[in-house]
N, C-alpha and C positions, 0 to 999 in steps of 0.2 A: 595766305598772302601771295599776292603776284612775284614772278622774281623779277628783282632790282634791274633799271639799268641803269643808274646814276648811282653815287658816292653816296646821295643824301639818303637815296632807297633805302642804300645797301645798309647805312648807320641804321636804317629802322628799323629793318632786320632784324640786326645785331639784337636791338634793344628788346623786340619782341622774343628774341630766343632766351634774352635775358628775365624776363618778365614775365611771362604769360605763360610758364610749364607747357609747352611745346609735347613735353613727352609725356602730359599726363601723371605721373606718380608722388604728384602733392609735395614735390622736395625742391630747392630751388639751389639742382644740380647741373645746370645747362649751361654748357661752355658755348657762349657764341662766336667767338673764333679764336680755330686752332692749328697750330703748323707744328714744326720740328726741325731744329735748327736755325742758323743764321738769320739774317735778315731776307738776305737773296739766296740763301739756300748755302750750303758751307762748300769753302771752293773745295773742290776735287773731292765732294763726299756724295752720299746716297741721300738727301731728308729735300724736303721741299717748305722754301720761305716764302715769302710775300711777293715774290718779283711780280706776278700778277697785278697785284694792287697798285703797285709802282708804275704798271703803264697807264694807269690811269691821272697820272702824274707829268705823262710824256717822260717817262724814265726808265725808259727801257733797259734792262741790263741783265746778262749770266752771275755764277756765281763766283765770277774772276771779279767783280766789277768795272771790266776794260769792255769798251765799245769801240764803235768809231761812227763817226756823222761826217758828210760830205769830204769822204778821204783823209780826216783826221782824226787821228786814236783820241781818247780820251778816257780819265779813271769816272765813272759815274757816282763814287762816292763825295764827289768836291763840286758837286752842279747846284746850282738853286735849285731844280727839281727836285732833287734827291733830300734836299733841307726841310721842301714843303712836304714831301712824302713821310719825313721820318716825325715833324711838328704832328701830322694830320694821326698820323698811328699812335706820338702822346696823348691825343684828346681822346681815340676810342681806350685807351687804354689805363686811363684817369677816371674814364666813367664804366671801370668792369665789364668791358665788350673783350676785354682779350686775354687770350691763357697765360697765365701770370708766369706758367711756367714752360711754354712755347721755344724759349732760346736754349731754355737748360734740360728739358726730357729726354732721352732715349729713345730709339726707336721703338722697344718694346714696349715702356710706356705708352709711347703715342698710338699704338697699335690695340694695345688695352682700352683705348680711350675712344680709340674708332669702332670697336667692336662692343662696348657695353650693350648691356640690355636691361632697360629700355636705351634708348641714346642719348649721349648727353652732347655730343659734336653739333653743332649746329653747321656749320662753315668749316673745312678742314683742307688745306693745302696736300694733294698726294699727285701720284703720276696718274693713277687710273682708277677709276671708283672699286673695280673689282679685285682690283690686286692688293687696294690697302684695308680693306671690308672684309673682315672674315664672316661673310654673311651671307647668305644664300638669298636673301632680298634687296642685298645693298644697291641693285640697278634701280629696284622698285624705286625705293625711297631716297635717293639722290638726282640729284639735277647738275648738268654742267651751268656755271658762269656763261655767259659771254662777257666780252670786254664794259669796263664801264663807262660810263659818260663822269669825265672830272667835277669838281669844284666848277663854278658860274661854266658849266657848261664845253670845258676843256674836252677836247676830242681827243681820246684813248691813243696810247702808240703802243700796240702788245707788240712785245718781241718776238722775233722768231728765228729759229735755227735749225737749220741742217741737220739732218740726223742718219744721215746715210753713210758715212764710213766713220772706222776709228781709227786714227792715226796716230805717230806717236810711239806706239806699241812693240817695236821691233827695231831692233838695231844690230849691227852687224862692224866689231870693232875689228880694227887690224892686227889682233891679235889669232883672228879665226882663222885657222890651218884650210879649212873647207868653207869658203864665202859662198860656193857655188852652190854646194850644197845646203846652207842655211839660205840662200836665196826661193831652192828650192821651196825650200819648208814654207816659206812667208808668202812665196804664190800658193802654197795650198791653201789657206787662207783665201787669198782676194777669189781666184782662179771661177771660183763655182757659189755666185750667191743664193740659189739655192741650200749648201754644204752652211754657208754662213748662216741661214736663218737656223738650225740644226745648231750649233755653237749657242747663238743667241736666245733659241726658245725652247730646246731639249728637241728629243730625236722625232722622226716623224715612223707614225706605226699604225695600228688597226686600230687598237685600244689606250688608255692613258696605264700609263706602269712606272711609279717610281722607284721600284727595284733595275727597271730596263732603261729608266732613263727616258721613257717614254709619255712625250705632254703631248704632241700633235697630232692628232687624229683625224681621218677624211670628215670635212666639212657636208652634213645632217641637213644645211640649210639651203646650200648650193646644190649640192649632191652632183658634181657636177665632174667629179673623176679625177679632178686636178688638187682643188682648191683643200688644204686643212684647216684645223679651227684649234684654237687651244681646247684641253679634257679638262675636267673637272677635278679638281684638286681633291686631296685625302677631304673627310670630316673633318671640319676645323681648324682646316689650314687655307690661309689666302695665297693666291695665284701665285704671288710674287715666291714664299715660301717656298713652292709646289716648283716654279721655276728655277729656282739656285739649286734645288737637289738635283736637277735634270740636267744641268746645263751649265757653262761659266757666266753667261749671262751676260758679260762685256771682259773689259782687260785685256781682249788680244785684238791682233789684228784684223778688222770685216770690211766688207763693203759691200751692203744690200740697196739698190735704190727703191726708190719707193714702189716701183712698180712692179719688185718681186713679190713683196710684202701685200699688193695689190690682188696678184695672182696667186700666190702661193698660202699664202696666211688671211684667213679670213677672220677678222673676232667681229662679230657681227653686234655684237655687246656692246661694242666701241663705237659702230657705227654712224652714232649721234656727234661722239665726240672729232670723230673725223670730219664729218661735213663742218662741223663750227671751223676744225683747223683750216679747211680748204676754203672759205669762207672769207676767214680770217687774214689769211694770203691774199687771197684778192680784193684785201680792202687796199685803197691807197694810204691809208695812214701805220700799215705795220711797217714794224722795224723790218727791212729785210735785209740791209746793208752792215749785217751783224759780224765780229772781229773773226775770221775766219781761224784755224789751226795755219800758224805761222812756219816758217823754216828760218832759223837763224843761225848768225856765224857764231864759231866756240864764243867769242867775246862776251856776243850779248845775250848767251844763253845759260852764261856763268853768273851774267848779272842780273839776270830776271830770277835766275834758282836762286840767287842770293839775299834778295830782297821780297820778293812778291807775296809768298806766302807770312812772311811779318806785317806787309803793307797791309793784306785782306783782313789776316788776323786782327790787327787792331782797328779797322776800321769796321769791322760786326763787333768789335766789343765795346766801342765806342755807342754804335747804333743800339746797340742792347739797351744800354746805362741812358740812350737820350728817350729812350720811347719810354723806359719807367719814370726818368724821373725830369723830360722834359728843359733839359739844359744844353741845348744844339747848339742855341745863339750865342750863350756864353762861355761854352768852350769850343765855338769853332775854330779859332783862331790855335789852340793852343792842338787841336786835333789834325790842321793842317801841318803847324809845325813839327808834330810828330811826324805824320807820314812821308813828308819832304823830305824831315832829315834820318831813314830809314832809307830814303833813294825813289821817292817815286817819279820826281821829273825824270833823273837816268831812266827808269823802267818804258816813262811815255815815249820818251826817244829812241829806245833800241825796238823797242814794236811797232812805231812809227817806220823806223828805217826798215824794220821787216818787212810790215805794208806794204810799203812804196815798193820793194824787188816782184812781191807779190801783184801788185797791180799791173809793174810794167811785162811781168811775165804770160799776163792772161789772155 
């Protein structure tokens, strides 16, 4: 089959992966689509949801579900998009196009499930084909998406964000005898992005060594004196694996922009998946007006810890319960009044006022 660019493709797809023994082995074991966790991905976790799909929705959204469109925050769980998005995921999902157990697996499960042999994934949500494939042919046999073309014709809005620093990470109370010194420590961090990608992707060396802590090796392709490449993981282990032994992988403080990452770090592997990003940036219909990392006063940082993570929570558990069993329109109302009365207008308000210091500071 050709790959999909439309919604209706993509359903035939689905059907065919369902249908037609794709993998050859006369059993009719083929998951046609698969993810791990949330809807949009579980806030503040490692798994990857559907938010893809969603922009084909024009519903763009992280896995906070907070946006903002033309200078005004909003939750993307309470949009008609977001309604039509989760209706269009009950019909694939009524008709055995989706993994029954998608919201509730494990990463190791899902990992099990990406790695069978023969394959039974048809369609699978990860960060990167080679990191979640414990397979030495997984580039072979996978193909990136591009964005889709919606229902009659809806033009995609894929989100996109920033991925060059982590902020957040570091604080410095007034109870620290030495501020100057733990200032220190937090510029060693930013100071040298270089040092950062070394934090981010294990240490840079001759050979790949997970005893040393060593993944990035001079780049074979380039050969060009500068540039590294990620090594080759043990037998049997995917990248991702190969990286958290090597590295913290995130959780502190970095700031790499992308054109160290440019220079210094080659994955040539990715290569394909990068032009589609850069691509995709320069289309005029992505999100790129995405809810940045805020700075807020004690007040409304008390109130967003207080409420936010119950708001999301029950709004993927709602999502869960509507894609199986297709009851959106008849408990909207009572799912609004949940997350209301949990605080999410306060929530749109104090991030809203964040915004706005944020705008007029730039």
């Amino acid at each position: 089959m050709e790959m999909p660019t439309t919604l209706d493709e993509f359903k035939e797809m689905l059907i065919a992966f369902r249908d037609e023994d794709p993998n050859g082995n006369g059993q009719k074991d083929e998951i046609p689509l698969s993810w791990q966790g949330a809807l949009m991905s579980t806030f503040g976790g490692w798994d990857f949801g559907l938010n893809w799909l969603a922009d084909s929705f024009q519903c763009p959204s992280p896995d906070s579900l907070m946006n903002v469109k033309d200078g005004k925050v909003y939750f993307v769980g309470e949009t008609e998009e977001y309604r039509n998005f989760v209706k269009w995921l009950h019909e694939l999902y009524s008709e055995g196009l989706m993994d029954e157990t998608g919201f509730s697996q494990t990463g190791d499960q899902y990992k099990a499930k990406l790695s069978a042999d023969p394959p039974v994934v048809g369609v699978a949500s990860v960060w990167e084909v080679s990191d979640d494939f414990a397979t030495n042919d997984a580039m072979a046999n996978h193909e990136y998406l591009d964005p889709l073309t919606g229902l009659d014709g809806l033009e995609p809005t894929p989100y996109c964000s920033p991925y060059d620093a982590g902020c957040g990470m570091w604080a410095i109370t007034k109870d620290c005898q030495y501020p100057e010194v733990a200032v220190r420590v937090a510029d060693y961090f930013y100071e040298d992005p270089k040092r950062n990608l070394e934090f981010l992707e294990g240490r840079f060396g001759e050979t790949q060594s997970e005893e040393e802590q060593i993944r990035q090796v001079p780049c074979t392709v380039c050969n060009n004196g500068e540039a590294y490449m990620v090594g080759d993981p043990p037998e049997g282990v995917n990248t991702q694996v190969f990286r958290n032994k090597c590295c913290p992988a995130g959780g502190f403080p970095f700031y790499v922009p992308t054109e160290i990452y440019e220079t210094y770090q080659h994955l040539h592997y990715t290569d394909a998946k990068a032009e589609k990003i850069r691509n995709m940036k320069a289309n005029e219909n992505t999100d790129m007006e995405v809810l940045p990392t805020l700075t807020y006063t004690q007040e409304e940082s008390d109130l967003i810890n207080q409420v936010q993570s119950d708001i999301v929570t029950n709004a993927n558990r709602y999502a869960a319960e509507w894609v199986a069993n297709g009851k959106i329109d008849e408990q909207w109302d009572e799912y609004m009044n949940t997350l209301n009365g949990i605080g999410l207008q306060d929530m749109i308000n104090a991030m809203q006022s964040a915004y706005d210091r944020f705008l007029e500071a730039k």
